[in-house]
Phi, psi and omega in degrees: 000137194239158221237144157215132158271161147256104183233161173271132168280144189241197193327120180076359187082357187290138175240170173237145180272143188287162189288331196305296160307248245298312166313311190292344181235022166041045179271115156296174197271284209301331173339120154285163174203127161314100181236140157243145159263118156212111200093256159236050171233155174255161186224090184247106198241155165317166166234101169282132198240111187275171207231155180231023194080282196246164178062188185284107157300346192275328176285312151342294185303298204296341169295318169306334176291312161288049192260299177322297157348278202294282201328307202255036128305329225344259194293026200268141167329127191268339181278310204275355171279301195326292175331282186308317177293312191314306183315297199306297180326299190300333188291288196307309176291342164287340166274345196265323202271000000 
């Protein structure tokens, strides 16, 4: 059966997932979540992090997650990513303050 709400977006888009959802998928306050567009529908699922012995699992998952991202880069500079993020930083904090 499949459950739908209506909620409003608030300040920024930020929305709240009903207590309903966040129970029924045993989502912490601390959870990543997954959002995709696809088409005009949003897609939002846990990013469940499995532990892999050694090192960071959370870091792993999120590197595979960016693996497409990295794929369709090809040849780009790792300073001019570097670059692009610090710019891409400074823009969103000059909006925020």
């Amino acid at each position: 059966m499949q459950k739908r709400r209506i909620v409003r977006q608030l300040r920024h888009g930020q929305m709240t997932i009903p207590k309903e959802f966040r129970e029924a998928l045993r989502l912490d306050p601390s959870d990543l979540l997954s959002v995709s567009l696809r088409g005009d529908r949003l897609e939002i699922e846990p990013v469940r992090v499995a532990s892999r012995g050694t090192g960071s699992p959370w870091a792993a998952r999120l590197y595979e997650l960016f693996a497409p991202a990295r794929e369709s880069l090809g040849a780009v500079r790792s300073e001019d990513i570097d670059q692009a993020i610090d710019d891409a930083v400074r823009e969103v904090r000059r909006g925020v303050r």
